[in-house]
C-alpha positions as CSV (number, residue, x, y, z in Angstrom):
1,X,66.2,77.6,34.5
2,X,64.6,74.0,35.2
3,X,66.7,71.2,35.4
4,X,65.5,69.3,32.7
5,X,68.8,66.5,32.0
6,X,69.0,64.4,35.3
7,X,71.9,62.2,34.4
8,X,73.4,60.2,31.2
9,X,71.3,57.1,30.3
10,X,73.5,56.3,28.0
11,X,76.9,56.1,25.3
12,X,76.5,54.7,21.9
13,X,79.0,55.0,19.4
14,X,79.9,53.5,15.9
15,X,83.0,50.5,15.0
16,X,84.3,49.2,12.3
17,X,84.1,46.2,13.9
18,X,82.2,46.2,16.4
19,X,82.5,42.5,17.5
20,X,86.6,42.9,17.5
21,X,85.8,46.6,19.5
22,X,83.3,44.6,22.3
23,X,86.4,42.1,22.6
24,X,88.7,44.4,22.9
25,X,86.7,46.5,25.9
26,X,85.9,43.2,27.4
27,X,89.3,41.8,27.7
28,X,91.3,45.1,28.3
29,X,89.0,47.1,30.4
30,X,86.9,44.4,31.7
31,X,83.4,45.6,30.4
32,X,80.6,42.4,31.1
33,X,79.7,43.2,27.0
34,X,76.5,41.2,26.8
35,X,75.4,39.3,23.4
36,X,73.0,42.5,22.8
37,X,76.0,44.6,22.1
38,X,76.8,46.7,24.9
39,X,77.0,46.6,29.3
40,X,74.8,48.2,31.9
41,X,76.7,50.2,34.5
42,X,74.6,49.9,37.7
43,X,74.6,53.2,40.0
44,X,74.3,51.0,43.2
45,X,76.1,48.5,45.1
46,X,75.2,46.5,48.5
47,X,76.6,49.4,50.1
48,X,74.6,51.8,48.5
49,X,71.3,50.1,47.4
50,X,70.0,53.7,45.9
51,X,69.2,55.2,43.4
52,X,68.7,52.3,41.4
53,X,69.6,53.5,38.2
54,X,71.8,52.6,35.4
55,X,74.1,53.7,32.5
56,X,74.1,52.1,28.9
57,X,77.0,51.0,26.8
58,X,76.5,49.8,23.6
59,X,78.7,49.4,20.4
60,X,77.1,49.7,17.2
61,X,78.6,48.7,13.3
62,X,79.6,51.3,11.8
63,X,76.7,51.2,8.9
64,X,74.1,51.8,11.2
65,X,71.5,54.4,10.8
66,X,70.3,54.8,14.3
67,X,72.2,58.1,14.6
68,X,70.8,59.3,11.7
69,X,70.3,62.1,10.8
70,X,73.3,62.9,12.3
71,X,76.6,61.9,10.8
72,X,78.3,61.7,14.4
73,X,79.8,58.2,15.1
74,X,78.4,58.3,18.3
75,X,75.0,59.4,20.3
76,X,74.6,60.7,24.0
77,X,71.3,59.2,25.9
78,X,70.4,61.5,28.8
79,X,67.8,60.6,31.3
80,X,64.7,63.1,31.7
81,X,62.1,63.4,34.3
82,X,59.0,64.4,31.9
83,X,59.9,63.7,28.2
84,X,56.4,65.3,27.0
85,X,57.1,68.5,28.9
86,X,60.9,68.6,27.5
87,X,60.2,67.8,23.9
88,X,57.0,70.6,23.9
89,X,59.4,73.0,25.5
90,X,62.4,72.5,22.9
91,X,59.8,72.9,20.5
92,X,59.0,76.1,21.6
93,X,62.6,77.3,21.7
94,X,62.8,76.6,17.8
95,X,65.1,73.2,18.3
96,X,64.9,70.4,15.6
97,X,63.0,67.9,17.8
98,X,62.1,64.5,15.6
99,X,58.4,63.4,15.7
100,X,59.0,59.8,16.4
101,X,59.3,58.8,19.9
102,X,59.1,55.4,21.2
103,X,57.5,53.9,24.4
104,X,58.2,50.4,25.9
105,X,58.9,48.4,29.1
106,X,62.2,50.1,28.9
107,X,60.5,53.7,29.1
108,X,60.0,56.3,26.8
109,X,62.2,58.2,24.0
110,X,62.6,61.1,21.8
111,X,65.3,62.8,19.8
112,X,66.4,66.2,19.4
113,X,69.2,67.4,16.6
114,X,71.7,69.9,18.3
115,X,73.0,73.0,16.9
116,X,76.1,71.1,15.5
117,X,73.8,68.3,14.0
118,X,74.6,65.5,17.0
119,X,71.6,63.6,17.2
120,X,70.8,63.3,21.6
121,X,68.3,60.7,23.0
122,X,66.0,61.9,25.5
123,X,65.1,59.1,27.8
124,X,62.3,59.2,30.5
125,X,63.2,55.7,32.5
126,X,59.9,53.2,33.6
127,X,58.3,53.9,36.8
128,X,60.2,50.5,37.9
129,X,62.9,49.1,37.1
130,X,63.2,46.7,34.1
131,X,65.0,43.6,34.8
C-alpha cells in the first residue's frame, strides 16, 4: 500500500473555555500559545536544521463548528504529499470525503469523515515554508 499520511500537521480540540484552557497550557506546560489560539511545534533546531516542518496546536470554544459534521471535541490534521491524488483515491474506496477544500499560502486542505464519524484534515503543506 502507498504511504499516503506523512506525519501529523496538526491537534485541534474543543474548551469550555478556551482562553482559561490556553492559560492553563501556557503556564503549566509552557506552550508559547500565540493570540491566534494555539503554538507551532517546529521539527528542527540549530542542531538539526531539517526537515523544516512543523506541528499545530490550537484550542478552539467549545461552540465551534469547524469539526462539524462531526460531534468529536477534537480533529486530527495529517500532512499529505498529493492531496488531489488522496481525496480521488478515498473517493474510490467509498469514504465520505467533503467537497470543500481550501487552498492558501498556508497550503491546501480537504476533509474526510472516518468510519466512526471523526472529522480528519488532510493537509498538503506550501512548496516553502510560510513564515
Amino acid at each position: 500500500m502507498n504511504r499516503r499520511v506523512t506525519g501529523i500537521g496538526g491537534i485541534f480540540f474543543k474548551a469550555r473555555d478556551p482562553k482559561a484552557l490556553q492559560d492553563w497550557y501556557r503556564v503549566h506546560l509552557g506552550i508559547d500559545v500565540q493570540e491566534w489560539g494555539g503554538a507551532v511545534f517546529r521539527w528542527h533546531d540549530p542542531k538539526a536544521p531539517e526537515p523544516d516542518g512543523c506541528t499545530a496546536w490550537s484550542i478552539f470554544p467549545a461552540t465551534s463548528d469547524h469539526f462539524a459534521p462531526s460531534q468529536a471535541p477534537f480533529m486530527v490534521n495529517y500532512r499529505v504529499g498529493d492531496l488531489a491524488a488522496i481525496l480521488t483515491a478515498l473517493r474510490e474506496e467509498g469514504c465520505a470525503v467533503d467537497e470543500k477544500t481550501d487552498a492558501s499560502e498556508f497550503g491546501k486542505f480537504g476533509w474526510v469523515m472516518d468510519p466512526e464519524g471523526n472529522r480528519i484534515e488532510l493537509w498538503e503543506p506550501p512548496a516553502a515554508p510560510v513564515g
